[in-house]
Structure formats: structure tokens, C-alpha cells
C-alpha positions in Angstrom: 30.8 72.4 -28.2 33.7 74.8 -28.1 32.6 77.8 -25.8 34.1 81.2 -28.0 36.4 84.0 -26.1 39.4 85.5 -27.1 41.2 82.2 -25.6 39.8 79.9 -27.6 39.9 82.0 -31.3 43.7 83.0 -29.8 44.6 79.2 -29.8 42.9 78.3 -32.8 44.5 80.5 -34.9 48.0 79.3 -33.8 47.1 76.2 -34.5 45.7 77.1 -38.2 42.5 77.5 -37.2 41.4 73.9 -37.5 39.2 72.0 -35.1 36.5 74.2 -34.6 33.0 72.0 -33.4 30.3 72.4 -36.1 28.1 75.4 -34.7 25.0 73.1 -34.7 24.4 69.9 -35.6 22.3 68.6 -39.2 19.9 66.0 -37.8 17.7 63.6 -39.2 13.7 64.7 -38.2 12.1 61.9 -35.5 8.8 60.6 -35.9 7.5 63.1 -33.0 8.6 65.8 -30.8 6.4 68.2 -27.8 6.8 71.2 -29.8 7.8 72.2 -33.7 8.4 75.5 -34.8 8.1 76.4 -38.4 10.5 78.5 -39.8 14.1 78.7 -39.5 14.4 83.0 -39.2 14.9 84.8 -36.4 11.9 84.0 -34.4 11.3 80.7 -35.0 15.1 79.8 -33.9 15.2 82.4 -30.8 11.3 80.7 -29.9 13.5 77.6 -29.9 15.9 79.0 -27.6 13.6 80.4 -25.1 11.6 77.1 -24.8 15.0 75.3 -24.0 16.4 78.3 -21.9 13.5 79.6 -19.7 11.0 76.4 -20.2 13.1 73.2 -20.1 11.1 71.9 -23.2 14.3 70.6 -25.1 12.4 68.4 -27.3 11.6 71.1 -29.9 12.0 70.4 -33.7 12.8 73.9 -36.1 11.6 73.1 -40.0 13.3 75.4 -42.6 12.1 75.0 -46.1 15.4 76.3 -47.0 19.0 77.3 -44.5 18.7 78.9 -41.8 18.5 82.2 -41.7 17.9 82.3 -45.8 14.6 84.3 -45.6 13.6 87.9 -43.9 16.0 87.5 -41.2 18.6 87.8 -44.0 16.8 90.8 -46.3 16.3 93.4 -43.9 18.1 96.7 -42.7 19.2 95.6 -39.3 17.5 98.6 -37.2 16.7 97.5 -33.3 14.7 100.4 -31.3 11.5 100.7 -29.2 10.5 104.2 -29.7 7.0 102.6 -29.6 3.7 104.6 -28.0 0.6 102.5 -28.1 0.0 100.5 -25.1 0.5 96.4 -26.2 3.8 97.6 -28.4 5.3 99.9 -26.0 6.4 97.6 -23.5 6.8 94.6 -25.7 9.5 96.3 -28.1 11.4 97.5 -24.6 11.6 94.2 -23.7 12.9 93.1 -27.0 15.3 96.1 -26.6 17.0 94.9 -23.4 17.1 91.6 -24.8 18.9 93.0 -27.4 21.7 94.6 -24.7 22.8 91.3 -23.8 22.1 89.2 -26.4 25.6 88.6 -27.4 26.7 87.4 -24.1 23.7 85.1 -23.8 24.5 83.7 -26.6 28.3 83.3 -26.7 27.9 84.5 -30.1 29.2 88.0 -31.3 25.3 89.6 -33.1 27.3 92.6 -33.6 24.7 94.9 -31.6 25.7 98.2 -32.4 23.5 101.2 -30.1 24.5 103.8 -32.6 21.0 105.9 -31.7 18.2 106.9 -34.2 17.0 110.0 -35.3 13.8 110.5 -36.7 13.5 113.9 -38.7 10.7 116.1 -38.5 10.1 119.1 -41.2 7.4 120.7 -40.0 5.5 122.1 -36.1 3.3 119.8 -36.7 5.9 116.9 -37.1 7.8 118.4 -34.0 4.4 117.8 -31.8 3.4 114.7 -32.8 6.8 113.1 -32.1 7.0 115.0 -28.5 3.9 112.9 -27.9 5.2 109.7 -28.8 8.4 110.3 -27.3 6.8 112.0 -24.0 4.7 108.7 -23.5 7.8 106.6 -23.7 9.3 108.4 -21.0 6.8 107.9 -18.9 7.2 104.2 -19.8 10.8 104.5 -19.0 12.1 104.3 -22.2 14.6 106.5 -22.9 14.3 109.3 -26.0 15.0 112.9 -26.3 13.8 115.6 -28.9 16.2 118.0 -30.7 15.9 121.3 -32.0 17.3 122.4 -35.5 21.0 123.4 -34.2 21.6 120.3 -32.6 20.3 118.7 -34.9 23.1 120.0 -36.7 25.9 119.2 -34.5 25.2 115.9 -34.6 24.4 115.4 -38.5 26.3 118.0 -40.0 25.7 116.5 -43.5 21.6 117.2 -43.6 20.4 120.1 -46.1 20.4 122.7 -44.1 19.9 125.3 -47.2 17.5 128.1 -46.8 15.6 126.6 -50.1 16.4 123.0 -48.7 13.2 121.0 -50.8 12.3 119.7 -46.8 13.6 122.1 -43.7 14.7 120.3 -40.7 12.8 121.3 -37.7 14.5 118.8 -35.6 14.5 115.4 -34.5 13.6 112.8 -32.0 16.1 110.5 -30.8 16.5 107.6 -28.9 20.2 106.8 -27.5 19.8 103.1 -26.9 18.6 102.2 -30.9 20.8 101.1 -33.2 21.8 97.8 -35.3 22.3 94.4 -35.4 24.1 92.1 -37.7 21.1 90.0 -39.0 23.3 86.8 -40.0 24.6 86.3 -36.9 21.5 87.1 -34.7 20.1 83.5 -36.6 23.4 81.9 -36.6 23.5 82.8 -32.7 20.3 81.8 -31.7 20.8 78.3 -33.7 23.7 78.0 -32.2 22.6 78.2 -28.9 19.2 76.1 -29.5 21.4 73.8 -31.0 23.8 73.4 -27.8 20.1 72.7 -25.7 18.7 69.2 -27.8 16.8 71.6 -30.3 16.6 70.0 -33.5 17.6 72.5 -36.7 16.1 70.6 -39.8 17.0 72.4 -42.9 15.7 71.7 -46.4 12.2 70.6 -44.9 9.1 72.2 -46.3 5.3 71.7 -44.2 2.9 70.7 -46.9 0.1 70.3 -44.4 -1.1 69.6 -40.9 -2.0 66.3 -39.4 -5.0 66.3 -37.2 -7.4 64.5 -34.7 -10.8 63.6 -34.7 -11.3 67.1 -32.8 -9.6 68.8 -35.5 -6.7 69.5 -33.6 -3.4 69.8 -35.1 -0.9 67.1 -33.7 1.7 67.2 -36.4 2.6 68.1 -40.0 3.4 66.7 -43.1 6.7 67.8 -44.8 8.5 66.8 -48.1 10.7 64.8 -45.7 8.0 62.4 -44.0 5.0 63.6 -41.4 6.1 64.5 -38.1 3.8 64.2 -34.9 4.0 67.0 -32.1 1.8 68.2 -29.0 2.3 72.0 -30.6 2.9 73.5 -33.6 4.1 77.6 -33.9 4.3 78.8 -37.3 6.7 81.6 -37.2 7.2 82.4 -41.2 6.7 86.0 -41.7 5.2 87.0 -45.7 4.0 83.2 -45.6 1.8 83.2 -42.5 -1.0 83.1 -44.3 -0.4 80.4 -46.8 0.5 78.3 -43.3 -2.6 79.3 -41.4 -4.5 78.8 -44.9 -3.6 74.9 -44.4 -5.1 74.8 -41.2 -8.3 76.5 -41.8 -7.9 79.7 -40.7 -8.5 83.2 -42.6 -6.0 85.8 -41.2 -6.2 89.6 -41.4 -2.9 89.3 -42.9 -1.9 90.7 -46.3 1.5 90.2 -47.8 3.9 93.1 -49.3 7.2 93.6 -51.2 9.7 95.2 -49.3 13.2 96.3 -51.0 16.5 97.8 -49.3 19.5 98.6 -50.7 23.2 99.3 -50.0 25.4 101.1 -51.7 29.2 101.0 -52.4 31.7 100.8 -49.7 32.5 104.8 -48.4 34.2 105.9 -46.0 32.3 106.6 -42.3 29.7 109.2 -43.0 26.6 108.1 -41.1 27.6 106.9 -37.7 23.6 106.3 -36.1 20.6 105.7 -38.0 18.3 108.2 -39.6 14.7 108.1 -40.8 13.8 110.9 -43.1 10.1 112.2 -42.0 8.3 113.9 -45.0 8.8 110.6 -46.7 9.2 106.6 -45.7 13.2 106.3 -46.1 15.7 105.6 -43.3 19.8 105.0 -43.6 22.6 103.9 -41.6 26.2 102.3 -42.7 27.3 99.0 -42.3 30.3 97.7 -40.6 32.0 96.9 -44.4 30.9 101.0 -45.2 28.2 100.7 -47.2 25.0 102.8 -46.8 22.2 100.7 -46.2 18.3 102.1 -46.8 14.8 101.4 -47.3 11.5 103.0 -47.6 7.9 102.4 -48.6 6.5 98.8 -49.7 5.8 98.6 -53.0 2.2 98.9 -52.7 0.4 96.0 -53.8 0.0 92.1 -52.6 3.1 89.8 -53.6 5.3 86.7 -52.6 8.0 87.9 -54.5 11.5 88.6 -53.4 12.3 90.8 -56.4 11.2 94.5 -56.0 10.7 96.7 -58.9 12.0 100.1 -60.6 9.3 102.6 -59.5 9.9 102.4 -55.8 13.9 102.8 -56.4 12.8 105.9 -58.6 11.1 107.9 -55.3 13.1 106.6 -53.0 16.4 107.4 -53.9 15.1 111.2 -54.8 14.1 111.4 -50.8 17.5 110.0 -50.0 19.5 112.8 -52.2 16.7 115.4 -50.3 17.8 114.6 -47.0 21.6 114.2 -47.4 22.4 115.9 -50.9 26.1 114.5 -51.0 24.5 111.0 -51.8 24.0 112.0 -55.0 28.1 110.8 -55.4 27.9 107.7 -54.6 26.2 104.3 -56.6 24.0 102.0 -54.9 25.1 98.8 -55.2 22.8 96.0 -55.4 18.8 95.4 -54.0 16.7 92.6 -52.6 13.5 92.2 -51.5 11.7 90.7 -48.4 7.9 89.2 -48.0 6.5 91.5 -45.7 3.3 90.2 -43.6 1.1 93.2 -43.2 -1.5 93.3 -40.3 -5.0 95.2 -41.0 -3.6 97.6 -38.0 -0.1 97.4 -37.9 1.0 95.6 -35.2 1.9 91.7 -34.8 0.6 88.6 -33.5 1.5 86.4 -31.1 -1.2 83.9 -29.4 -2.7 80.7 -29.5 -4.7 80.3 -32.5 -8.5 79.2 -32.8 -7.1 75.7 -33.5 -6.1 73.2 -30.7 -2.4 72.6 -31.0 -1.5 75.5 -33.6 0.2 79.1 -32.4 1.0 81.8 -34.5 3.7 84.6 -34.7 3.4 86.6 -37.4 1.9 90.0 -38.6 5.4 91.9 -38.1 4.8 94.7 -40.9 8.2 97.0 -40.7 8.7 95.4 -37.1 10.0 92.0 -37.6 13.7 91.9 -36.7 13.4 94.3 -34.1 11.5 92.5 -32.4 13.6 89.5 -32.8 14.6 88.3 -29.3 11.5 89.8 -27.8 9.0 87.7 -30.2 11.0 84.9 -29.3 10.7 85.2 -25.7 7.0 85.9 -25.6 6.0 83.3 -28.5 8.2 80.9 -26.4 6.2 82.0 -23.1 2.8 81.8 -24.7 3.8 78.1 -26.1 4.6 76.3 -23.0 2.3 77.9 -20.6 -0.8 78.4 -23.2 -1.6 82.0 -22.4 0.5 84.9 -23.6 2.7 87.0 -21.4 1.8 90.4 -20.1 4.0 91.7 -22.9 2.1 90.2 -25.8 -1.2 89.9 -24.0 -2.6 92.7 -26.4 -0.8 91.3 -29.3 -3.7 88.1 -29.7 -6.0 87.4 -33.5 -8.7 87.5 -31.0 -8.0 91.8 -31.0 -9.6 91.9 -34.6 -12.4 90.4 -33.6 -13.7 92.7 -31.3 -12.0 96.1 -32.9 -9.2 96.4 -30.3 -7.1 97.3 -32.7 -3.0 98.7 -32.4 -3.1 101.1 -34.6 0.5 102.5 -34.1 0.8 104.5 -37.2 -2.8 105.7 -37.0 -3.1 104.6 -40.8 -6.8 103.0 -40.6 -7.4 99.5 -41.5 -4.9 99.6 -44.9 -2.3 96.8 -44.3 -0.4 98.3 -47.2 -0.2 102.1 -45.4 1.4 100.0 -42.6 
């Protein structure tokens, strides 16, 4: 497979840019493989890499009902940071961060990994302490961050209401330098590619219907609408569908799933050069590469596997965008989508081993879930061939609801749709 540099697009393009290698291959499924991953995202395809990578397990199968890529990993708002506090996130989204530094190189594949920083607003003394908490605690994790008073605040983001009757006063704002974006195509496309290059499988167009198991009742395989397919383990990595797949096998999670929209409006010309999170309401923004402003907010607050969002969420949120940066109010948004959101009884994910023999589970990634991309990957990866988790997702485990350990980052109770 061709390795990409400036060499080889140079001499393609002279040569009319034909001959480029497939990125990855389309195989046929074989009757049996050491490890399958379900779902063809983000983390199921980086789990794949880091098996073949770090673990030598090359024999690894990835089933996609549908193309790669074609579910959250391709609906979401492409923020990467780690301004997390509670121990079991903290470290674990700093590891994902770093990941995210040299992805790109590791990969031989351009994810467009932007560190733009992020600024999270606050309105209020109140606001101003809790965040000097959070943000104090990170430092002491060594994890960079910084907090802002009102006049910087203003050199930096000059286009903020700043008006003496401004609807929500700016106090401030946290920031950390090292946040930023990704390009959420080729984060999949890249880690396909590069599972791809190591024996990984990439089946497309194959859907699990079920699990096959033993006499123990451990799962050795799974049935899919293109023939069963034995394996030694099986992760489920499917995000708003992690239920439905640990329904098949028995198990009950504390997993609800949750509309999410985002939205982009028409091309402008660079305004928003970081990312911004408004805090006297759920809404964040940046601007894409093309110049669109892409944002987001709240779920829209009740159970769903719909991909469609609905009219009352884009009625409050794009009232707390205009709030926040009035000279919105010019532009049109130009189209919305919707992603399945699997929401956690306490807001944080899970990674682990299930109660099953043979079945492992990623999932539970609330607003977290591309993020956390190349670190879920590397951690579900880890906890697969060595059954235990890492020290980074050692807190992350089902077994935490049991016994009321819970990571309750946002401090929101046990309301998966507050998360």
C-alpha cells in the first residue's frame, strides 16, 4: 500500500492522479477469527488498530451494519479536549489527548487535528469558582488549562456581548490551549486505513443479529445477515445501540439512549478561530475548515434511536447562540442531523469485560464519544487482549454501578438524560 507524503501525492498528480492502492481492502468474512469488533466507527476501527499495533493480534474481524464511518463518528461536532476533573476520566481523556497529538503521523493519514483551544464561558462568581476547581485539579494532573478574566476574555473573542444589558455578562473563561478539532471522516478513514495495512478485516454491510454460544453460555461468535462467524472475543463498540447489542446477550445495561442534533451553518468568512462553549446554557461553536459554524447543545430530552432531531431544540438553542455572539443573528444555518447518543446513569463510559465469558463492551460515551476516540481505542484494545482493563480505564468498568462507585462528572445525579 502506497505510503502518503508530499512525494508520493507530487508524483501522482503528474501523472493524473491514477494508481493510487485502494485504502483498505473489501473482504469476504471467514468462518472464524481470535477477536471481532462490532461496529465500524471510530472505536471499533482504532480498537482494531491497537490490537494489531501494540498486541500483535492481527486476526481481528470489524462488522459494520452499514460503511464505515456512516454512524456517530460521522454526526458529531469534532471537539477533542481533556479538561476532565474526576479521577477514572481525568487521566483517561489526557491519554486520548496525546494520542490525539500524533495521531496523524501514526497513521500516515492527514485527521486534520486542529489544537485551536477551548473556552468555556462562565457568567456568574459562582461559574468562575467552580471552573477554577476543575481546572486547578487538572493542573495538578498535569494537564494544561488556564482561567481568564473578563478583559482577556475580550482580547481574544472580541465578538462576545459584552453590552452593559448583555441578556448573560461574561465573567470570564477557562481555557485549555491543547483542545481543539478533528476532522471526524478521516479519523475513521485513518484508522481503517491503517488496520487495514495490519491483516484487520473491515467487513461492511454486515449486521449481528445474535450471538453464538457454549454450553457455559459463553459467547464464541455471532450471527450476522452474512453467515455466523466464530471468534474467541467479541467487543461491541456501537455507541446509541449498545444496549440493543448487550440486550442479545442477556445483559441489562444502565444505558439509555438520546437524540443528539448539530448544525452548521453557511460558509463565512473566519470568525471563530478556537472553540467555545456558552455556560448559562448547553451550546458550544467552532468553524470548520470549509467556513461554516458548526454547534450543538442539549439532547433532546427523551429516549430515541432516531437520527432525525426535532424543531423545539433548534428553537432554544439557536436563541443561546444569538445571546452569546449577537452577530449570528446574520447568518442561516444550513442543514442538521442527528446522532444516537448512549447515555450512562452517571455520565461517564464503559470500557471492561462484561459479565459474559467472551463479550467486552465499549460504550456509555454520553457527549464524550469522539473525543475519546484514540484513547477508547487504546484502552478497549488493552483490556481485550490482556482481559483486565488498563490503569486508564480501570475505573471506567459495568461492575462501578453495582457497587455505587459512580463518575459523576457533571454532578447531575443518576439522570442519563441531564448527562
Amino acid at each position: 500500500m502506497t505510503h502518503y507524503s508530499w512525494f508520493s501525492v507530487f508524483a501522482k498528480a503528474l501523472g493524473g492522479n491514477k494508481g493510487w492502492d485502494r485504502a483498505w481492502r473489501d473482504p469476504e468474512p471467514k468462518a472464524a477469527y481470535d477477536v471481532i469488533i462490532v461496529g465500524g466507527g471510530g472505536h471499533g476501527l482504532a480498537t482494531a488498530y491497537y490490537l494489531a499495533k501494540e498486541h500483535g493480534i492481527t486476526n481481528v474481524a470489524v462488522l459494520e451494519k452499514g460503511w464505515l464511518g456512516g454512524g456517530n463518528t460521522g454526526r458529531n461536532t469534532t471537539i477533542i479536549r481533556s479538561n476532565y476533573m474526576i479521577d477514572g476520566n481525568t487521566h483517561f481523556y489526557e491519554k486520548s489527548l496525546k494520542l490525539w497529538e500524533g495521531l496523524s503521523k501514526d497513521l500516515n493519514y492527514n485527521a486534520m487535528v486542529s489544537h485551536r483551544k477551548i473556552y468555556n464561558l462562565f457568567h456568574s462568581p459562582s461559574q468562575m469558582e467552580g471552573f477554577a476547581k476543575r481546572y486547578n485539579i487538572m493542573r495538578s494532573c498535569g494537564i494544561d488549562g488556564e482561567i481568564l478574566n473578563r478583559e482577556e476574555v475580550m482580547k481574544v473573542l472580541p465578538y462576545l456581548d459584552y453590552s452593559p444589558n448583555a441578556r448573560f455578562p461574561v465573567y470570564g473563561a477557562a481555557s485549555q490551549p491543547r483542545a481543539g478539532t478533528a476532522r471526524h471522516d478521516a479519523v475513521a478513514w485513518g484508522y481503517a486505513r491503517g488496520a487495514d495495512m495490519r491483516g484487520v478485516d473491515l467487513i461492511q454491510n454486515c449486521e449481528v443479529t445474535g450471538y453464538q454460544r457454549d454450553a457455559s453460555g459463553a459467547v464464541v461468535g455471532v450471527q450476522t445477515t452474512r453467515g455466523d462467524i466464530k471468534a474467541k472475543k467479541v467487543g461491541i463498540a456501537v455507541a446509541g445501540h449498545t444496549s440493543q447489542l448487550a440486550e442479545m446477550a442477556g445483559l441489562n445495561l444502565p444505558i439509555e439512549s438520546h437524540l443528539l442534533q448539530a448544525f452548521v451553518s453557511e460558509p463565512y468568512k473566519p470568525l471563530i478561530d478556537t472553540v467555545i462553549t456558552f455556560g448559562a446554557g448547553h451550546f458550544y461553536i467552532s468553524q470548520s475548515d470549509k467556513g461554516g459554524l458548526v454547534f450543538g447543545g442539549d439532547l433532546d430530552g427523551y429516549n430515541s434511536f432516531a437520527q432525525r432531531g426535532n424543531f423545539h431544540l433548534i428553537d432554544h438553542l439557536l436563541p443561546e447562540g444569538k445571546a452569546m455572539v449577537p452577530c449570528l443573528s446574520r447568518l442561516r444555518f444550513q442543514r442538521t442531523w442527528g446522532g444516537i447518543m448512549d447515555m450512562t446513569m452517571d455520565g461517564s463510559p464503559i470500557i471492561c469485560k462484561s459479565p459474559v465469558d467472551g463479550l467486552y463492551i465499549n460504550g456509555g460515551w454520553c457527549y464524550g464519544g469522539f473525543k475519546a476516540t484514540p484513547g477508547s481505542g487504546w484502552c478497549f484494545a488493552h483490556t481485550i487482549a490482556n482481559d483486565r482493563p488498563h490503569e486508564f480505564n480501570s475505573k471506567l468498568t459495568l461492575d462501578r454501578f453495582r457497587r455505587g462507585y459512580a463518575l459523576d462528572e457533571k454532578g447531575a445525579g443518576p439522570m442519563p438524560g441531564w448527562h
